[in-house]
C-alpha positions as CSV (number, residue, x, y, z in Angstrom):
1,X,61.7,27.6,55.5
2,X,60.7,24.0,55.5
3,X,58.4,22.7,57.8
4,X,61.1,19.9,58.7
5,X,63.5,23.0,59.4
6,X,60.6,24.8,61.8
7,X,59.8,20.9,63.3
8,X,63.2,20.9,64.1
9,X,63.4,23.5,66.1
10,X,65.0,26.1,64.0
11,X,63.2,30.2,64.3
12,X,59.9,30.0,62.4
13,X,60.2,33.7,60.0
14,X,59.0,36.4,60.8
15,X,55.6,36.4,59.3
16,X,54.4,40.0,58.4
17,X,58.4,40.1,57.1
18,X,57.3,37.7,54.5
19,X,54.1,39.7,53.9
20,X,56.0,42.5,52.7
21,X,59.1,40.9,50.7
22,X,56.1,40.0,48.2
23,X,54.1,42.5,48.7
24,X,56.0,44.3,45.4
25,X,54.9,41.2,43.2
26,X,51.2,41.5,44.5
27,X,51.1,45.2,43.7
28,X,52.4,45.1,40.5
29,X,49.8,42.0,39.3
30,X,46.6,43.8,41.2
31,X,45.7,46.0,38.4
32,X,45.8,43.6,35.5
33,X,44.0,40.8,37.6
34,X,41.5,43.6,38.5
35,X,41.0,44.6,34.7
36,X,40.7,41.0,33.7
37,X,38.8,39.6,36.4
38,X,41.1,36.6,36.4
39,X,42.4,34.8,39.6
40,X,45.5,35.7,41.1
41,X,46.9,32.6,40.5
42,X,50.2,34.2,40.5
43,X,49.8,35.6,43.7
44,X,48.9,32.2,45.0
45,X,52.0,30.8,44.0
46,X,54.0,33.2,45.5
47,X,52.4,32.7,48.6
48,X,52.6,29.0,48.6
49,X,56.5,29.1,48.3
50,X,56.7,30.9,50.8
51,X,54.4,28.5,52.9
52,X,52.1,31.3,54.3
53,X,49.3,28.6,53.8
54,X,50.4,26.8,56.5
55,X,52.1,29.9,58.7
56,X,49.3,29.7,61.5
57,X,49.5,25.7,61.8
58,X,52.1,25.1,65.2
59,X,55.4,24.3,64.3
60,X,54.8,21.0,66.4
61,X,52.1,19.4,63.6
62,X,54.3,21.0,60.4
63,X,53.4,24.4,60.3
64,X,54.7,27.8,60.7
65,X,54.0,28.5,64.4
66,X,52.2,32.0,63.5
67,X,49.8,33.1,66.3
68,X,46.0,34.2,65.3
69,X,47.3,38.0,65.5
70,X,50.4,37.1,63.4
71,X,47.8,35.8,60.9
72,X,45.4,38.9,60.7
73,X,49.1,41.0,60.6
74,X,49.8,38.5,57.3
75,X,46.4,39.5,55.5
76,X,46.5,43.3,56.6
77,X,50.1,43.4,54.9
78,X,48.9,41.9,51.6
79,X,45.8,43.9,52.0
80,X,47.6,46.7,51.4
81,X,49.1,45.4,48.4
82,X,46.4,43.8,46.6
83,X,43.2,43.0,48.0
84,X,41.8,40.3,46.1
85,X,45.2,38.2,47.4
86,X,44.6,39.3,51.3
87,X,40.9,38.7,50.6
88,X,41.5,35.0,49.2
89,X,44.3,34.2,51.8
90,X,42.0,35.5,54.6
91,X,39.2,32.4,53.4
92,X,42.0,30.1,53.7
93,X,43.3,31.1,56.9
94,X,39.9,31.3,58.9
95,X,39.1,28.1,58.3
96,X,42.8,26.7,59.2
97,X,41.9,28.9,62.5
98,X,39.2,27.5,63.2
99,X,41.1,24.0,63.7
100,X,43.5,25.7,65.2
101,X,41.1,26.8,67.9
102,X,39.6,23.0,67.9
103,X,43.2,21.2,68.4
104,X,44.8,23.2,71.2
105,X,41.4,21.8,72.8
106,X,42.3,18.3,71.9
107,X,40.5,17.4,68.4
108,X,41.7,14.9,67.3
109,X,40.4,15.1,63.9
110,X,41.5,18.9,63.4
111,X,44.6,17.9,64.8
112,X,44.5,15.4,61.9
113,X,43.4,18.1,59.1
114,X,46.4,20.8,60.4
115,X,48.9,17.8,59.8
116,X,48.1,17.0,56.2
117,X,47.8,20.9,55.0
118,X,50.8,21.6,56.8
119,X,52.4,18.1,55.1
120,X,51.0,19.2,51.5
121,X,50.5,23.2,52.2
122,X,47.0,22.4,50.9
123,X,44.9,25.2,50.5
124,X,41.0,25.6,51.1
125,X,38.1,27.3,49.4
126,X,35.0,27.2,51.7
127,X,31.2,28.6,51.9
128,X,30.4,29.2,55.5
129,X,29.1,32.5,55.2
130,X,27.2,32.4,52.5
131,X,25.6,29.4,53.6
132,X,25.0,30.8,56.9
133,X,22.2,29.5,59.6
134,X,20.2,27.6,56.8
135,X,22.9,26.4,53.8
136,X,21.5,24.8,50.5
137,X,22.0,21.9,48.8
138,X,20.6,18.3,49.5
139,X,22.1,15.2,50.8
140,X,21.3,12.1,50.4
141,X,22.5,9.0,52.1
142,X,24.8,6.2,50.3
143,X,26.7,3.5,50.8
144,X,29.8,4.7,53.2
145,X,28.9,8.6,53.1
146,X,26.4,11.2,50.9
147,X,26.1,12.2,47.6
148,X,25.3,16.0,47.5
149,X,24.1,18.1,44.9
150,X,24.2,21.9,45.7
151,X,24.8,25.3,44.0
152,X,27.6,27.1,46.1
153,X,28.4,30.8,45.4
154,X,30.8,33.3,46.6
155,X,33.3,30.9,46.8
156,X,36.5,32.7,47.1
157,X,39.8,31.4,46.0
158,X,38.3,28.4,44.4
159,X,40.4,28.3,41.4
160,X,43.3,28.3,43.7
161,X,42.3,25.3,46.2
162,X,42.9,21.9,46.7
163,X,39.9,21.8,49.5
164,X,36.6,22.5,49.7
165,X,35.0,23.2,53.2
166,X,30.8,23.5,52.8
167,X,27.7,22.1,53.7
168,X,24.7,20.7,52.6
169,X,20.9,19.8,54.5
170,X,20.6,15.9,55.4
171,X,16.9,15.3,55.9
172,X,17.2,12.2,57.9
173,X,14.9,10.0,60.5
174,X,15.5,12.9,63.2
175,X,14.6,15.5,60.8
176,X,16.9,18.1,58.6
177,X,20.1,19.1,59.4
178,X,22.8,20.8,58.2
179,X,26.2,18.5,57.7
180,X,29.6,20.1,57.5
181,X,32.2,18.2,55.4
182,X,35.8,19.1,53.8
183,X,36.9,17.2,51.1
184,X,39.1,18.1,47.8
185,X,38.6,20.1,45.6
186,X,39.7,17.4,42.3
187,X,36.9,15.2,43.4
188,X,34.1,13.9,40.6
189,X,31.1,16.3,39.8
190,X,32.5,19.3,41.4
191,X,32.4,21.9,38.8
192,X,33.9,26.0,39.2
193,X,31.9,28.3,37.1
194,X,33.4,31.0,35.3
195,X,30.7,33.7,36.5
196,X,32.9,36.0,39.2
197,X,32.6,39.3,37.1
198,X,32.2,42.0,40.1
199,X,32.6,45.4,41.0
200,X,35.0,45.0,42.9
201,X,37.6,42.6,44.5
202,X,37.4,40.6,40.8
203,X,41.2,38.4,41.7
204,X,39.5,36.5,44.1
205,X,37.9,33.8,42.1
206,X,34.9,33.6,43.6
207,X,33.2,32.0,41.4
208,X,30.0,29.5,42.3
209,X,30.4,25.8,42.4
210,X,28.0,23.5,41.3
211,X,28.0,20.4,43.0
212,X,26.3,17.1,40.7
213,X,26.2,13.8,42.4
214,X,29.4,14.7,44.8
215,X,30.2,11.6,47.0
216,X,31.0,12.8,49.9
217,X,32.5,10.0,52.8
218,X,31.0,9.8,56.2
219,X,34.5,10.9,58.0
220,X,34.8,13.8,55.6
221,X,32.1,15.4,58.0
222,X,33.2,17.5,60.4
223,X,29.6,19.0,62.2
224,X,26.5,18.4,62.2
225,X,23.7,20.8,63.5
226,X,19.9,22.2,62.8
227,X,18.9,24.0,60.1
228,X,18.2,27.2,60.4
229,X,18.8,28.6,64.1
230,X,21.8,29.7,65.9
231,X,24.5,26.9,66.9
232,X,27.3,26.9,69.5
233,X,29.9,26.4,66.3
234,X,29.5,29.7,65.2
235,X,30.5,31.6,68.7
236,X,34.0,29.8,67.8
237,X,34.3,30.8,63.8
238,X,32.6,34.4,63.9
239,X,35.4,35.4,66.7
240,X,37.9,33.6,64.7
241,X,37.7,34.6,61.6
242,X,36.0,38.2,61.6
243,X,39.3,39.8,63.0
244,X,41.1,37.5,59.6
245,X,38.8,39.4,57.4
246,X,38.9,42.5,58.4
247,X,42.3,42.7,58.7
248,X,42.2,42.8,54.3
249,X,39.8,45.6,54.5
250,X,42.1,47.6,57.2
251,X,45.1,47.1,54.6
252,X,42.7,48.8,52.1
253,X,42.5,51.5,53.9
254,X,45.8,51.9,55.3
255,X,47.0,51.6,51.5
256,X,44.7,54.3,50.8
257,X,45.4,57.0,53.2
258,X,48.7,56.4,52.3
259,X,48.2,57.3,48.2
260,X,46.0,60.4,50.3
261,X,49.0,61.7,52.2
262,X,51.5,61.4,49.6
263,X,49.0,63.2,46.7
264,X,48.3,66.0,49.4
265,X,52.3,67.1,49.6
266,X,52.1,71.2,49.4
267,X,48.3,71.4,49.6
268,X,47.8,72.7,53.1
269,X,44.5,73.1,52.7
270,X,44.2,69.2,52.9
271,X,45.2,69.3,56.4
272,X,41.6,68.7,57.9
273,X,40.2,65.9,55.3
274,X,43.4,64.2,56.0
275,X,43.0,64.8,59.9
276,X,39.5,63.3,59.1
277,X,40.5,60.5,57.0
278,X,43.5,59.5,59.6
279,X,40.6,59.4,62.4
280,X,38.6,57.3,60.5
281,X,41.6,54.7,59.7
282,X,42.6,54.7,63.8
283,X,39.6,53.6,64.7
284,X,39.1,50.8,61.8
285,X,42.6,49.9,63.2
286,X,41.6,50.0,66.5
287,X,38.4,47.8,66.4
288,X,40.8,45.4,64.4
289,X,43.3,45.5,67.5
290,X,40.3,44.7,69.7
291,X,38.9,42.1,68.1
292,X,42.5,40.8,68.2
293,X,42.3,41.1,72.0
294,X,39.2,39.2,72.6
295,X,40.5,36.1,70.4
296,X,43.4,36.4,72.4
297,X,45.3,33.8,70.9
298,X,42.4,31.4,71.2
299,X,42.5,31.8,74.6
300,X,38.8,33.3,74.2
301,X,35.8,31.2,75.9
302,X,32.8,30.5,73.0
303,X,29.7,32.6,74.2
304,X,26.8,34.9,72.7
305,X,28.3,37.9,73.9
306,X,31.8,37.3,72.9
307,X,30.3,36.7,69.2
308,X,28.2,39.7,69.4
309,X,31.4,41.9,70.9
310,X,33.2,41.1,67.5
311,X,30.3,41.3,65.4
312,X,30.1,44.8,66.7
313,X,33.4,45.7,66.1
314,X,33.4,44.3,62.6
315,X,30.4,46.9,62.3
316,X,32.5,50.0,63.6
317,X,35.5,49.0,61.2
318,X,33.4,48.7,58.3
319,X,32.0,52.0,58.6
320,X,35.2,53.5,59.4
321,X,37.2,51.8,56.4
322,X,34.3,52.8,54.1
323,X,34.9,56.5,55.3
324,X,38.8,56.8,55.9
325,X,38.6,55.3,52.0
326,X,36.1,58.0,50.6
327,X,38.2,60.6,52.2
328,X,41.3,59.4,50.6
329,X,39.5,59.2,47.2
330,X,38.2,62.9,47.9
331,X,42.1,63.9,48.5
332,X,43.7,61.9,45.5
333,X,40.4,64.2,43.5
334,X,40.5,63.3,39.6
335,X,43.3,61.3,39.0
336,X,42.0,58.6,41.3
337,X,38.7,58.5,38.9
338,X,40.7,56.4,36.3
339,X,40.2,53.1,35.6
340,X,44.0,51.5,36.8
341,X,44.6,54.2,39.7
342,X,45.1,51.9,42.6
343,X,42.8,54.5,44.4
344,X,40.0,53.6,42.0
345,X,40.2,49.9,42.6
346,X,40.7,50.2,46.3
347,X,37.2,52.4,46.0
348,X,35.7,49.4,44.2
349,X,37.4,46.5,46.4
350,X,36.2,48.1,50.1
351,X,32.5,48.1,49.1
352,X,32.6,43.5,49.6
353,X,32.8,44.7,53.1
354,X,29.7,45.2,54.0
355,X,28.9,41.6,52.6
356,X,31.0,39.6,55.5
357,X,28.4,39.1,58.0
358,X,27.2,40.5,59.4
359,X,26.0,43.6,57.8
360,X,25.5,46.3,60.0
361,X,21.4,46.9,60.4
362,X,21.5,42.9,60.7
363,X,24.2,43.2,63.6
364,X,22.4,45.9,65.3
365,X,19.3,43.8,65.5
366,X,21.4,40.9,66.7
367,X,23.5,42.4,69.2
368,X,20.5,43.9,70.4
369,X,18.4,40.3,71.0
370,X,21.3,39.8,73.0
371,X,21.3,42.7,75.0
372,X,17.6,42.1,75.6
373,X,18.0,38.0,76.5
374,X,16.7,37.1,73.2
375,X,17.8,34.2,70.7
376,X,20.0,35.3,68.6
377,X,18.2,35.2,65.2
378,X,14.2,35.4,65.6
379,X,12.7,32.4,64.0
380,X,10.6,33.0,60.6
């Protein structure tokens, strides 16, 4: 459906629906993308005619109208199919969140940003986590803007974009900070390496990006803030996005326990891993369905303990994904060992959960500083 059809008042689709129609295609690529560590281009494509780039943008600036759940239902459904594609759709999508989030609060310039990807169904490659409290990278001050150099890495889906969202440190009269800035992915001395050869989720692309001499114009940035230390911005994109993440890895699982299931068929003696395993899954899915909850449709209010609520929950699913998964693997036994068993990759794709921040003895000692009326993240 066009976005002039949704604009004009006709039923947006139903999302997840979509999800599934090409799930098949997504399947069927996953093991050959996986073997060749090549982008899932493909995939992309499918996904762009289909506009499920711009599915969680409202229908009033273009979009699809899909909620913040509808979006995390989107990436668990290709999850299950292939996760490299949920994975690589899920660092588009936070980010488009994220503005969501910004314009229903009257942003004018996110407001602006949802309109053009909407208008073009751009899609976005960014660095957020990787760059975290301190990011890299040095900007330096020119005529109408910066020109950054920086070396950017785990950037996922960058083959694929048309945007890149990132940062770089601005050491100016006040001191360094750290400037956000979007700006496309064509422009001069942005280069993609070809160096994304993983263990595991190898179709996402994420290969570093080396910026030389990028000019980057002053209303391309988007935030500015300290280097370093905690900021309000992140208690509105860790709630946001975590949930968008972990729906992928929830898919995983899901997918899993489903190859488990069906390889057990006449083996009674499976009965308690698989009672196990399904345990495990319900409460990945269930830390998922809360961290739904407190997003609420953006509804949420930005705050410490909301972030650490969701950081905490991201922690519970990661251990249970990473258990419900081994479980299967134990079930499916030897024929899951082989390189092109969809249990073997799935093995291999779940263990880039514990990189999403934040990992779990790093959560513990945050959630804990909170507890105890503490910042955040000690200084060192």
């Amino acid at each position: 459906m066009t976005s002039e059809a949704i604009a004009m008042g006709h039923a947006a689709p139903a999302w997840t629906d979509v999800a599934l129609e090409i799930g098949a295609s997504l399947a069927d690529r996953a093991a050959q993308h996986d073997k060749d560590g090549e982008f899932v281009a493909k995939n992309y494509a499918d996904l762009k005619s289909r506009r499920l780039f711009s599915a969680g943008i409202p229908a009033e600036l273009g979009g699809g109208g899909a909620s913040h759940a509808e979006i995390c239902a989107i990436v668990r459904e290709i999850g299950r199919h292939c996760g490299s594609t949920g994975l690589s759709y899920a660092m588009h999508s936070h980010p488009v969140c994220v503005n969501v989030f910004k314009h229903v609060r009257g942003d004018a310039k996110a407001t602006g940003a949802l309109k053009k990807i909407a208008a073009n169904e751009l899609v976005i490659a960014g660095t957020g986590a990787n760059d975290w409290l301190a990011s890299n990278g040095e900007a330096i001050e020119a005529e109408g803007g910066y020109r950054v150099n920086a070396h950017k890495r785990f950037v996922s889906g960058g083959p694929g974009a048309d945007l890149f969202v990132t940062s770089a440190i601005f050491d100016g009269d006040d001191g360094p900070e750290v400037l956000h800035f979007a700006i496309p992915m064509a422009s001069g001395g942005i280069e993609i390496q070809r160096n994304w050869d993983t263990l595991g989720m190898r179709g996402t692309g994420s290969n570093d990006i080396v910026m030389n001499d990028v000019f980057v114009p002053a209303e391309a940035i988007v935030a500015r803030r300290p280097v370093g230390t905690w900021h309000p911005m992140w208690d509105v994109i860790v709630p946001v996005a975590l949930p968008i993440i972990v729906a992928c890895y929830v898919g995983l699982a899901e997918s899993a326990v489903t190859y488990a299931v069906r390889s057990a068929s006449g083996k009674p003696y499976q009965a308690s891993a698989i009672g196990q395993m399904r345990n495990e899954l319900a409460t990945a899915e269930m830390a998922l369905e809360d961290m739904i909850r407190i997003v609420d449709n953006y509804a949420f209010t930005p705050a410490l303990a909301t972030t650490s609520d969701v950081l905490t929950r991201k922690a519970i699913a990661a251990r249970s994904v990473k258990a419900a998964i081994e479980t299967a693997s134990e079930i499916v036994g030897g024929p899951g060992f082989y390189r092109g068993h969809p249990m073997e990759r799935i093995v291999r794709d779940m263990r880039a959960f514990h990189f999403h921040p934040l990992p779990e003895r790093i959560q513990q000692e945050f959630s804990g500083r909170i507890a105890l009326g503490l910042d955040p993240i000690e200084a060192r």
